[in-house]
Residue frames as qw, qx, qy, qz and C-alpha x, y, z in Angstrom:
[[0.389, -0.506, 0.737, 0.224, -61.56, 39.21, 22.61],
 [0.503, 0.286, 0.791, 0.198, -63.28, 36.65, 20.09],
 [0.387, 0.901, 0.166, -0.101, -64.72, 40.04, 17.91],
 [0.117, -0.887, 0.418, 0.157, -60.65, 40.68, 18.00],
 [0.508, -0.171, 0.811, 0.235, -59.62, 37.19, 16.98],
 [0.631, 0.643, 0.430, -0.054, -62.09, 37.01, 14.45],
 [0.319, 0.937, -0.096, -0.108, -61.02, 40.60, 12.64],
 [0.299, -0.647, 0.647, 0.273, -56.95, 39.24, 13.14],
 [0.587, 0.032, 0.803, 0.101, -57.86, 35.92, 11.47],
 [0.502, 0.736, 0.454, 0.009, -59.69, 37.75, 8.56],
 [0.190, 0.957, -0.187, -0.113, -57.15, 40.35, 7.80],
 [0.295, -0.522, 0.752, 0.274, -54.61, 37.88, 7.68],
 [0.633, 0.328, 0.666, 0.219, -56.52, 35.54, 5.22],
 [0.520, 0.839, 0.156, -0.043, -56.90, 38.66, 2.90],
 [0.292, -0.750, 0.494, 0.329, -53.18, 39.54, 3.55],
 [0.337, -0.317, 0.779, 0.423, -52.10, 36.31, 2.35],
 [0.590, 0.567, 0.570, 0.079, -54.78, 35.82, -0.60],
 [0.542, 0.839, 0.055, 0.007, -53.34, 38.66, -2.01],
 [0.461, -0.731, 0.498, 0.074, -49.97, 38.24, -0.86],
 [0.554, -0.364, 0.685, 0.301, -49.35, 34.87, -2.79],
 [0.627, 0.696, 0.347, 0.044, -50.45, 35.64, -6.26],
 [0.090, 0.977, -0.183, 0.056, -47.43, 38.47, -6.08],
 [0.317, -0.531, 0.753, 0.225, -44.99, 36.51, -4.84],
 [0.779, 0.394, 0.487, -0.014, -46.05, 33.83, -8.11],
 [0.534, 0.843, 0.046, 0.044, -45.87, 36.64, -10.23],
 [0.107, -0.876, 0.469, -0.022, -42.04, 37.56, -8.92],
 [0.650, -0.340, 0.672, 0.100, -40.99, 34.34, -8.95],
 [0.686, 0.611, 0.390, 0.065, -42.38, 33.67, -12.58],
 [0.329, 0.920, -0.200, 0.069, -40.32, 36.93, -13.83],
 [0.433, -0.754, 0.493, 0.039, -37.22, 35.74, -11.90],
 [0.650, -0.296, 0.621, 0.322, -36.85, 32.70, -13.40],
 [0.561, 0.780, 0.276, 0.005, -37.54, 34.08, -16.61],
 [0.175, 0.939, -0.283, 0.090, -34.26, 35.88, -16.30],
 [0.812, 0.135, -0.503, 0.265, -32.21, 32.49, -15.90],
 [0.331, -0.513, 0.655, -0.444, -32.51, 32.78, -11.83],
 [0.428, 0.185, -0.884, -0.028, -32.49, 29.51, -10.84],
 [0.581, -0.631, -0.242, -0.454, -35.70, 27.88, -8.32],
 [0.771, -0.346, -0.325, 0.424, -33.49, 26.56, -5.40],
 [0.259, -0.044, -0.257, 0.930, -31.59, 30.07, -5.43],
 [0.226, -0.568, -0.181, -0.770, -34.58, 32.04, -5.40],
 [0.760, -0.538, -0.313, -0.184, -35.94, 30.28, -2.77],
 [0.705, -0.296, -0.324, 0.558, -32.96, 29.56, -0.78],
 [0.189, 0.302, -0.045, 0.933, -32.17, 33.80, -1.17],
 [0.524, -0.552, -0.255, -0.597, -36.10, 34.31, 0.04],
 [0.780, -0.455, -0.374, 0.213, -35.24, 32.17, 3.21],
 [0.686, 0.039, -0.252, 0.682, -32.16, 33.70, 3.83],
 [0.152, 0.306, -0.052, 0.938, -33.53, 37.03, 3.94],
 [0.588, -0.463, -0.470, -0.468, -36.30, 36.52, 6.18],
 [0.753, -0.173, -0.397, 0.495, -33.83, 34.67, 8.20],
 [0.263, 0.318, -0.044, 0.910, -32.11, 38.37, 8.26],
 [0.241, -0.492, 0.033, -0.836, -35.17, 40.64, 9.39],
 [0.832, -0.502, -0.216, -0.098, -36.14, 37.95, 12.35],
 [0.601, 0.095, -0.542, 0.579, -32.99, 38.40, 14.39],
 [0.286, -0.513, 0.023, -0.809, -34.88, 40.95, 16.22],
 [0.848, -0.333, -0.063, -0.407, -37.03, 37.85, 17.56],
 [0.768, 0.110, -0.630, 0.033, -34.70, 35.29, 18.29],
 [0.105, -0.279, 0.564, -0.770, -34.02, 36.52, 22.25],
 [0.492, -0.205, 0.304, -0.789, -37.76, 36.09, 22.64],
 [0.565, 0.060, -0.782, -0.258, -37.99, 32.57, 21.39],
 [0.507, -0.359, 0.727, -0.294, -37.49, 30.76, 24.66],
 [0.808, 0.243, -0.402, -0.356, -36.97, 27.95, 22.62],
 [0.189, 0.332, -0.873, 0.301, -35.21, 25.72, 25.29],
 [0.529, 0.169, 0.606, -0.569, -38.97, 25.15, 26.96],
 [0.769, 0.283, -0.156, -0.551, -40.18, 23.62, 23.86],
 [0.762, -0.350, 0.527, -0.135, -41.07, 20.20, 23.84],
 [0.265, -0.219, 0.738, 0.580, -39.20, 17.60, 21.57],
 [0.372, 0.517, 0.741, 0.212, -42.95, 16.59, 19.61],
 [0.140, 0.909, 0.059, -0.388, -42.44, 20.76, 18.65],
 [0.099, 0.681, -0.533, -0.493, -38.99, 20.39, 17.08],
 [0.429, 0.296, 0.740, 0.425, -40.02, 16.69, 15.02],
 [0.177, 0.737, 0.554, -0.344, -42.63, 19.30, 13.77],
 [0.278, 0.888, -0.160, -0.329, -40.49, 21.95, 12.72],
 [0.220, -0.453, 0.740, 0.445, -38.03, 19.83, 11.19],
 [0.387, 0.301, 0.864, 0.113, -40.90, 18.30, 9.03],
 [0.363, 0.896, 0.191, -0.171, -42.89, 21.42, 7.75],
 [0.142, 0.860, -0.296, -0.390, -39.15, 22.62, 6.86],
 [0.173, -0.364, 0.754, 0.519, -37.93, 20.07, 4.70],
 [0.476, 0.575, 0.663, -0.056, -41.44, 19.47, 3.16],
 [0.024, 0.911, 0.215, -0.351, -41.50, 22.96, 2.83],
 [0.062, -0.762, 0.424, 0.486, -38.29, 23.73, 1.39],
 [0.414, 0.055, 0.898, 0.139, -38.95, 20.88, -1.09],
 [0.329, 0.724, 0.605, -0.029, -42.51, 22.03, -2.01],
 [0.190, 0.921, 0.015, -0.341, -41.59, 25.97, -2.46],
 [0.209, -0.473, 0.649, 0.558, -38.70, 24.75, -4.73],
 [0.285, 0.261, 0.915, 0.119, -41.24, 22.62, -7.01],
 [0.175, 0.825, 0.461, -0.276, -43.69, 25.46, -6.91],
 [0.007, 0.789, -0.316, -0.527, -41.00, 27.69, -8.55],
 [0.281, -0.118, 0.864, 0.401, -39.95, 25.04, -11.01],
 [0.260, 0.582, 0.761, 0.120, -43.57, 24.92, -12.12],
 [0.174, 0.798, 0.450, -0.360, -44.04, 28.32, -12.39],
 [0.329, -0.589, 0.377, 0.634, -41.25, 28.93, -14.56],
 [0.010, -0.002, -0.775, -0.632, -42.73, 27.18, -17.30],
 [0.118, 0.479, 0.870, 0.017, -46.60, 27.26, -16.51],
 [0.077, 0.444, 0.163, 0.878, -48.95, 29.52, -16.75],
 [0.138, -0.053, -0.727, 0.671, -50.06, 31.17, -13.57],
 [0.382, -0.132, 0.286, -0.869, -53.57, 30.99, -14.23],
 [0.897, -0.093, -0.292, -0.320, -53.75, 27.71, -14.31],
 [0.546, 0.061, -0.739, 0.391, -51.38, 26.57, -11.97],
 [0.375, -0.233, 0.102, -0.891, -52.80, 28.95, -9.56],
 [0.826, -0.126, -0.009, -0.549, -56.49, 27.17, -9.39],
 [0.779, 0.049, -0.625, -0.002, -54.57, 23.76, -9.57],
 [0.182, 0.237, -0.707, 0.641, -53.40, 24.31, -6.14],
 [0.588, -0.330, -0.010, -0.739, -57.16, 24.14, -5.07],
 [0.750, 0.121, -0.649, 0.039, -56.31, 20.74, -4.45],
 [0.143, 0.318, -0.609, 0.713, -54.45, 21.61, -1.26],
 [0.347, -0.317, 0.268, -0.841, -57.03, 22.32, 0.15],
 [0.929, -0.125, -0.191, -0.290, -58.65, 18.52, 0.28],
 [0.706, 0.063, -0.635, 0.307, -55.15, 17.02, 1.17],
 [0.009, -0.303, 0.533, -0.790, -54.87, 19.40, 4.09],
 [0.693, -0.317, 0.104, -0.639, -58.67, 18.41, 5.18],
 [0.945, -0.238, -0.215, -0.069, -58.14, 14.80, 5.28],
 [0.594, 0.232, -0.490, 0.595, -54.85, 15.34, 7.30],
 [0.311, -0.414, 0.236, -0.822, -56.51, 18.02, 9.58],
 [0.769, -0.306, -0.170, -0.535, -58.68, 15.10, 10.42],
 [0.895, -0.074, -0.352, 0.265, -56.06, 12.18, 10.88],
 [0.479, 0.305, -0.327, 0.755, -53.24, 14.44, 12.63],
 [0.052, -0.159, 0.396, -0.903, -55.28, 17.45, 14.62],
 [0.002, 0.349, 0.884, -0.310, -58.62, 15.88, 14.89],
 [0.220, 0.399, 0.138, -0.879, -60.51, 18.82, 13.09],
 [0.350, 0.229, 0.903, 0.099, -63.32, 17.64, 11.70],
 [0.039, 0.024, 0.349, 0.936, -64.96, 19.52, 8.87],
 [0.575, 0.358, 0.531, -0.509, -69.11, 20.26, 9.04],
 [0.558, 0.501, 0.640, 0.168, -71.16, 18.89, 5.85],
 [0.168, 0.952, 0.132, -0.218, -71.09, 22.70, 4.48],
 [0.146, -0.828, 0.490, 0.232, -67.47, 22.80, 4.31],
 [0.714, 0.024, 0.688, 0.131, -67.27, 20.16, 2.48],
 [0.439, 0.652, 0.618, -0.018, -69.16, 21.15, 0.38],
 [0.029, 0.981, -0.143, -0.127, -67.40, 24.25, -0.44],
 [0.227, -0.689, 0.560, 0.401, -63.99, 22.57, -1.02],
 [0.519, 0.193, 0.783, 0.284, -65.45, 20.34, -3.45],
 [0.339, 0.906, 0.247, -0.053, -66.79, 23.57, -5.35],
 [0.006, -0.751, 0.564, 0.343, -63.02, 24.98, -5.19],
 [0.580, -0.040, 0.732, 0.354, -62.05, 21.19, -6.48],
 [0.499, 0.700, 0.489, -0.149, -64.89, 22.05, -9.53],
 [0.331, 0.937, -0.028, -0.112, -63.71, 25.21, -10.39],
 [0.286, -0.611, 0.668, 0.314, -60.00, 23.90, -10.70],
 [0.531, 0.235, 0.814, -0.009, -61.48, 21.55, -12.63],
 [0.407, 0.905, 0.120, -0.002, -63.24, 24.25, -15.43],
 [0.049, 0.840, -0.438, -0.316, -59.45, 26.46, -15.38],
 [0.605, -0.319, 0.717, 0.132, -58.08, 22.94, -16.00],
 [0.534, 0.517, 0.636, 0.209, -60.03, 22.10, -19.29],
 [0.301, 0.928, 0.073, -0.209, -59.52, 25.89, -20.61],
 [0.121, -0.805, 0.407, 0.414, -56.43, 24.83, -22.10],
 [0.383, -0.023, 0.872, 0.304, -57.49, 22.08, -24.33],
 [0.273, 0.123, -0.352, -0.887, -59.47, 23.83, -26.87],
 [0.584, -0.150, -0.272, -0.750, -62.58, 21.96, -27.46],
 [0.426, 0.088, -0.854, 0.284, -61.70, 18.79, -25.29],
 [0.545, -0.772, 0.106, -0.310, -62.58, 20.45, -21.87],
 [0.430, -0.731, 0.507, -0.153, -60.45, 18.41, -19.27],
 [0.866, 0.304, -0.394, -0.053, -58.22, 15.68, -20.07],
 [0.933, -0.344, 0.039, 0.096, -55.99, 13.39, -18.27],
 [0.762, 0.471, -0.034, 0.444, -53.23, 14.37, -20.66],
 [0.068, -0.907, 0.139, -0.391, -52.62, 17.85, -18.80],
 [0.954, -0.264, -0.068, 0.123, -51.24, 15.34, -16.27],
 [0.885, 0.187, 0.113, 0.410, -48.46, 14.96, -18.04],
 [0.203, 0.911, -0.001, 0.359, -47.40, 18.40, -18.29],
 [0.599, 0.016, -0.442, 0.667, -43.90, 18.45, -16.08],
 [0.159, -0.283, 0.157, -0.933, -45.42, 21.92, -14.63],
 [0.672, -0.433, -0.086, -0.595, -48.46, 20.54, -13.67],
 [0.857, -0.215, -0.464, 0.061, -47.14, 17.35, -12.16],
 [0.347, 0.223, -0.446, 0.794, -44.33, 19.80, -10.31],
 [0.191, -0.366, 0.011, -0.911, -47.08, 21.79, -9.13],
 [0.805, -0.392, -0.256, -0.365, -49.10, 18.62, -7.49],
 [0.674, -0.338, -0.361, 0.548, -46.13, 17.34, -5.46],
 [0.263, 0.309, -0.118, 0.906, -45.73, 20.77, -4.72],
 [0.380, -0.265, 0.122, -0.878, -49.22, 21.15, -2.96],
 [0.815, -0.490, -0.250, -0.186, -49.43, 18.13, -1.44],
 [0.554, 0.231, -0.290, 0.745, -45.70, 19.09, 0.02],
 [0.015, 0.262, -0.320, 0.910, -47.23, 22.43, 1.20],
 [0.706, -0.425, -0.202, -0.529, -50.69, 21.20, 2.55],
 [0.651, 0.076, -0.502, 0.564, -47.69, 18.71, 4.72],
 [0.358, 0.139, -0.279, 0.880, -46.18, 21.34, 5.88],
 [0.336, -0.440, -0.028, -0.832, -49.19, 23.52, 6.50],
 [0.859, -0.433, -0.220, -0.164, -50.56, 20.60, 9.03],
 [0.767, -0.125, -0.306, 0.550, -47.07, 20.51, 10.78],
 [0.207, 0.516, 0.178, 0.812, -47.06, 23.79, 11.01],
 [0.535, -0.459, -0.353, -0.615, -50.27, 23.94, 12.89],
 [0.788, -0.559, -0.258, -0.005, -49.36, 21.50, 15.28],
 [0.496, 0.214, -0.293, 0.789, -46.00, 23.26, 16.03],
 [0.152, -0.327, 0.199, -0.911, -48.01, 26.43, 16.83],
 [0.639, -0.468, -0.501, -0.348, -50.08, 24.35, 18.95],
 [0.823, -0.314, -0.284, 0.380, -47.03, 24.10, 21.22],
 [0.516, -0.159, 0.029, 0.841, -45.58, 27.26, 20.63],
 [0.213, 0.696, 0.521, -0.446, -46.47, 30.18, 18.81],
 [0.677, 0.637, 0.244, 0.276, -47.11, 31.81, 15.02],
 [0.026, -0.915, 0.400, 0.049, -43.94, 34.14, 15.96],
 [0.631, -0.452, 0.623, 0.100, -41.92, 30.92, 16.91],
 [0.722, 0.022, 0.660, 0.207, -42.55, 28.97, 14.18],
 [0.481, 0.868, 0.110, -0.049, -42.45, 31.74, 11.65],
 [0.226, -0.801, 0.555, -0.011, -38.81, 32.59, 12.76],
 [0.503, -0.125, 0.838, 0.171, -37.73, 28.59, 12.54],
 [0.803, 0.472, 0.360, 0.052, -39.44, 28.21, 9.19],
 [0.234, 0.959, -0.156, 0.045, -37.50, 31.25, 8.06],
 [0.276, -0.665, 0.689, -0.089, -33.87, 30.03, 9.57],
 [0.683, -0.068, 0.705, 0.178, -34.10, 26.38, 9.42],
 [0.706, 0.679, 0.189, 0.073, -35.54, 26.84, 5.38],
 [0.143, 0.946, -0.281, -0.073, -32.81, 28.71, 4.86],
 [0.519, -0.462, 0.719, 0.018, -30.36, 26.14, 6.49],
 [0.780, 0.257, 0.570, -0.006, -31.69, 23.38, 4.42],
 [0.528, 0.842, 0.109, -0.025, -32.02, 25.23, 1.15],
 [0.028, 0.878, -0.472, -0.070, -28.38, 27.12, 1.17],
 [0.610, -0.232, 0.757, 0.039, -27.04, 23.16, 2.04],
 [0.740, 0.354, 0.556, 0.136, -28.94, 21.85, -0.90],
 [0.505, 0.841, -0.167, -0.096, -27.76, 25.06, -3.28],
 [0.153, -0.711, 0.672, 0.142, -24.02, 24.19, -2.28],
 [0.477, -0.275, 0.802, 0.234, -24.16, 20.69, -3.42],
 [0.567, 0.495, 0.558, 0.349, -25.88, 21.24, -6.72],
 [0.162, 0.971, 0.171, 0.045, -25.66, 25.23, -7.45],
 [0.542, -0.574, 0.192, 0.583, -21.50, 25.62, -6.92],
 [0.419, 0.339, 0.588, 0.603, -21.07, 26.04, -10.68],
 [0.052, 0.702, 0.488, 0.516, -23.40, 28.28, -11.06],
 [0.221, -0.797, -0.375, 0.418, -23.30, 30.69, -7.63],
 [0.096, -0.339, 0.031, 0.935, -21.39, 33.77, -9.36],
 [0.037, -0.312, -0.707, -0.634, -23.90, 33.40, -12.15],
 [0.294, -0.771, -0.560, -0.073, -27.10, 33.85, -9.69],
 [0.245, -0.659, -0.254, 0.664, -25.42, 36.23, -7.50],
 [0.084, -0.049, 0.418, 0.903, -24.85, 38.36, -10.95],
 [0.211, -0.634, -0.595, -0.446, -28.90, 37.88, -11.71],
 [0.279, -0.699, -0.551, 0.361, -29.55, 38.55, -8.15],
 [0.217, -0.488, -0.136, 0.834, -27.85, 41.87, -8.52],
 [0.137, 0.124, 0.617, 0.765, -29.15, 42.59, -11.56],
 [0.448, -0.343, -0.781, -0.269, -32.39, 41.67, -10.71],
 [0.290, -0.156, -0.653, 0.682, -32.24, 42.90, -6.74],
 [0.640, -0.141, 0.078, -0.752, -36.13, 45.15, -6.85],
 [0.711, -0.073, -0.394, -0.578, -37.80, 42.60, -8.39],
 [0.522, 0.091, -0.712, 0.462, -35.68, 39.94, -5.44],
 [0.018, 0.020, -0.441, 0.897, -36.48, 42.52, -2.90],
 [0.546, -0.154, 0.135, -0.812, -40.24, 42.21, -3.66],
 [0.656, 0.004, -0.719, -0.228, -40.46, 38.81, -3.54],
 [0.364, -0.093, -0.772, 0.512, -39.21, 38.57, 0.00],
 [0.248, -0.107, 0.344, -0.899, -41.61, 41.07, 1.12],
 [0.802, -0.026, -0.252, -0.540, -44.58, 39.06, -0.76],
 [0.700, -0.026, -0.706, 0.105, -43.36, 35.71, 0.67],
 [0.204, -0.222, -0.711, 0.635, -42.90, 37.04, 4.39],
 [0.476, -0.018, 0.119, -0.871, -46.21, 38.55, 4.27],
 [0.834, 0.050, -0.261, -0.485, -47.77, 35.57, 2.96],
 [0.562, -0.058, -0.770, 0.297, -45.92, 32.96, 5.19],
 [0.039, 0.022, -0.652, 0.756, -46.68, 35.17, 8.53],
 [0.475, -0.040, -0.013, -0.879, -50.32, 35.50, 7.55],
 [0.674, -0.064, -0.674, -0.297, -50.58, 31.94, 7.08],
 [0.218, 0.083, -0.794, 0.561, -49.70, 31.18, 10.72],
 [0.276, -0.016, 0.278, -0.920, -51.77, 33.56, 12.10],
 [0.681, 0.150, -0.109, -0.709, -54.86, 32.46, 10.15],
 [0.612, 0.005, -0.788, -0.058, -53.70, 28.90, 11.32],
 [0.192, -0.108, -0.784, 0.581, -54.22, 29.81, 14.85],
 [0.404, 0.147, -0.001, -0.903, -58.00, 31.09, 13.96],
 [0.857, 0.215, -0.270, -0.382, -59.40, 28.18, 11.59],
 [0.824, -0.174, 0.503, 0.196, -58.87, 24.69, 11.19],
 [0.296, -0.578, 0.522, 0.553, -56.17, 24.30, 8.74],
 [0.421, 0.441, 0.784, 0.115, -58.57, 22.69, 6.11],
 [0.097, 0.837, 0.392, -0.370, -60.71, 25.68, 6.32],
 [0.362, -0.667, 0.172, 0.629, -57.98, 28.21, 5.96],
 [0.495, -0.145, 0.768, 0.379, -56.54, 26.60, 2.75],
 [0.271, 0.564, 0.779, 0.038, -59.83, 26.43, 1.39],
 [0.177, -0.909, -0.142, 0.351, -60.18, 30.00, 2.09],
 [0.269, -0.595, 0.454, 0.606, -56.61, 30.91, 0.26],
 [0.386, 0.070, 0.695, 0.603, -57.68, 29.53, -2.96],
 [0.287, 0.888, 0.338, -0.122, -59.98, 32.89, -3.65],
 [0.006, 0.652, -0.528, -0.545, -56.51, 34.35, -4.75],
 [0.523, 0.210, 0.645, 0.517, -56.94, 32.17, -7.88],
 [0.286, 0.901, 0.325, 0.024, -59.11, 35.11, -9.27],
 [0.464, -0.772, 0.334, 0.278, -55.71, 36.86, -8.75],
 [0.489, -0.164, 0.755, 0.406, -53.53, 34.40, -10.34],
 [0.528, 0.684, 0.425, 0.269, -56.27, 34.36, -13.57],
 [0.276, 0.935, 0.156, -0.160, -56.09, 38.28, -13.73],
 [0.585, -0.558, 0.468, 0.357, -51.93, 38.20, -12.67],
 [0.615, 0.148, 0.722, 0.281, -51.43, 35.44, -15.53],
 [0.475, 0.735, 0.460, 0.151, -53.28, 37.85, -18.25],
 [0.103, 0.991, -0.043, 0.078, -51.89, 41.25, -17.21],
 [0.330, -0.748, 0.530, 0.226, -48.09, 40.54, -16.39],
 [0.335, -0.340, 0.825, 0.300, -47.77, 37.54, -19.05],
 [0.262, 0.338, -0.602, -0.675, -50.25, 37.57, -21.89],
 [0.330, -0.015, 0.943, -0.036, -52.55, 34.15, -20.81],
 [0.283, -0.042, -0.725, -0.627, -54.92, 32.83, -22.79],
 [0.483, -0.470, -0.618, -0.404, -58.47, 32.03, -22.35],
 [0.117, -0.192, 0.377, -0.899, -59.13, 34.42, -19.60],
 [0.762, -0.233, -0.163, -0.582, -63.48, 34.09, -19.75],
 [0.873, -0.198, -0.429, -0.121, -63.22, 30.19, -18.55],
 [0.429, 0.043, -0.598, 0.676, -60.10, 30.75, -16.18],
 [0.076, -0.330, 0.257, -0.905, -62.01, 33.40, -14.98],
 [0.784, -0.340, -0.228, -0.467, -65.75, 31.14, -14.44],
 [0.648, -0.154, -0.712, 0.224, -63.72, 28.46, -12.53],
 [0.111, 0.073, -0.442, 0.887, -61.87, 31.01, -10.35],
 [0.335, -0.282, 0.095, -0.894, -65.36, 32.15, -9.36],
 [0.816, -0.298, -0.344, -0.357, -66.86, 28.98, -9.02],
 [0.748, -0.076, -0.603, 0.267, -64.04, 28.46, -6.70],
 [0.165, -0.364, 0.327, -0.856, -64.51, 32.22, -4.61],
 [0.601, -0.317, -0.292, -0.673, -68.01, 30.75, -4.71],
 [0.871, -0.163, -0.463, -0.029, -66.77, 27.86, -2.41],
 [0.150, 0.222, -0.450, 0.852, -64.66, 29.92, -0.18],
 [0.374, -0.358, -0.040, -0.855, -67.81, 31.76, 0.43],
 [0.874, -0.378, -0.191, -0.237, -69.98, 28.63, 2.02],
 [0.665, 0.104, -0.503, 0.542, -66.66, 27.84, 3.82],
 [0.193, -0.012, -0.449, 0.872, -66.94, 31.01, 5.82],
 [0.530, -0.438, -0.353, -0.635, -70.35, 31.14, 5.93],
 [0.910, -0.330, -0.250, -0.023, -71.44, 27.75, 7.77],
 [0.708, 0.254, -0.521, 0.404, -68.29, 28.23, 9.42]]
């Protein structure tokens, strides 16, 4: 049973490590083609919403207690907040450096794992998300020609989208967590999918009316490259569950930012980035911290 948890918990971290570099890359082309980030997202919910009706019979969501639904009403308006932000940034950044910036996550989620679920990282693991922090830390400075890292990058409206955007989804990932503590990663996949959807569609109507025949005209236009997004986004949301109900939620996180190597290669071959060699040392010096993560773990 624990040789079976293990192998579920590992095939779902690789799912979603390659899972959310693809949905980046779709979202990146989308909004290149004047979709808009709130419809993309709010379409991605909606269809998700769509292929769960299958599940909703088995919910038994009338036994869940009430400290389940604050839970899910918190991961989904973080959530539907953060993955709008994350699109906003990727429209104009480049995804192999926004990518590694998200390594971040992975420290807000540890000190929350600690205050919220009580998971308490060993000295190793530490030690390993401060090596992902590093190597975010090299990709960071590979866009300031001889500088290395400046404060200034800060400023960049893409990067600053991209940091409320991943401390939004490192939120949400700890609410998450303690939903499926009460329930399970079917339950609360299904309610992220449905409620996001709610939310989102609510917020397109009071700022997207103008514009809806426009998007629906990309969408069709556009309707593969739409169609693979949702597949990359519900892979990589159900894998995350899962591989929250394995690890602590720190861990996990920690663990997801080997898909920067991804994002570097993504970023070069679908859009032309620049200075590949140093994106590429961070990204390793952050695999390199995965690695002692699941070692000592």
């Amino acid at each position: 049973m624990l040789l079976f948890a293990l192998t579920l918990t590992t095939v779902a971290i690789l799912v979603r490590i390659v899972s959310s570099p693809l949905s980046n890359v779709f979202q990146k082309q989308l909004t290149q083609r004047a979709a808009e980030p709130l419809f993309v997202s709010s379409a991605t919910y909606g269809f998700l919403s769509i292929l769960t009706i299958p599940f909703w019979s088995e919910l038994e969501l009338a036994e869940l207690p009430p400290a389940f639904w604050w839970d899910v009403l918190v991961f989904n308006l973080i959530g539907v907040l953060g993955n709008v932000l994350l699109i906003k940034a990727i429209r104009t950044g480049e995804l192999s450096v926004l990518g590694p910036v998200n390594a971040y996550k992975s420290v807000v989620s540890l000190v929350l794992g600690i205050l919220l679920l009580n998971e308490i990282p060993s000295w190793m693991g530490v030690v390993g998300v401060l090596l992902i922090v590093a190597g975010s830390y090299v990709v960071l400075g590979s866009g300031q020609r001889r500088r290395g890292f400046s404060l200034d990058i800060l400023k960049k409206p893409e990067i600053q989208f991209r940091l409320i955007a991943l401390v939004c989804s490192a939120i949400e990932a700890v609410f998450i967590k303690r939903a499926m503590l009460l329930s399970t990663p079917m339950t609360t996949f299904v309610l992220w999918c449905v409620l996001g959807f709610l939310f989102s569609f609510g917020w397109v109507l009071l700022t997207l009316r103008s514009r809806w025949n426009e998007q629906i005209r990309v969408f069709s236009t556009y309707k593969g490259t739409y169609a693979a997004l949702f597949v990359a986004t519900g892979l990589m949301q159900f894998s995350t569950n899962t591989a929250f109900g394995g690890m602590q939620v720190g861990y996990v996180l920690a663990l997801f930012q080997t898909s920067a190597l991804l994002n570097v290669l993504f970023g070069y071959q679908f859009f032309k980035e620049q200075n590949i060699v140093q994106k590429l040392i961070g990204a390793v010096i952050m695999v390199t911290g995965a690695v002692l993560i699941v070692v000592f773990n």
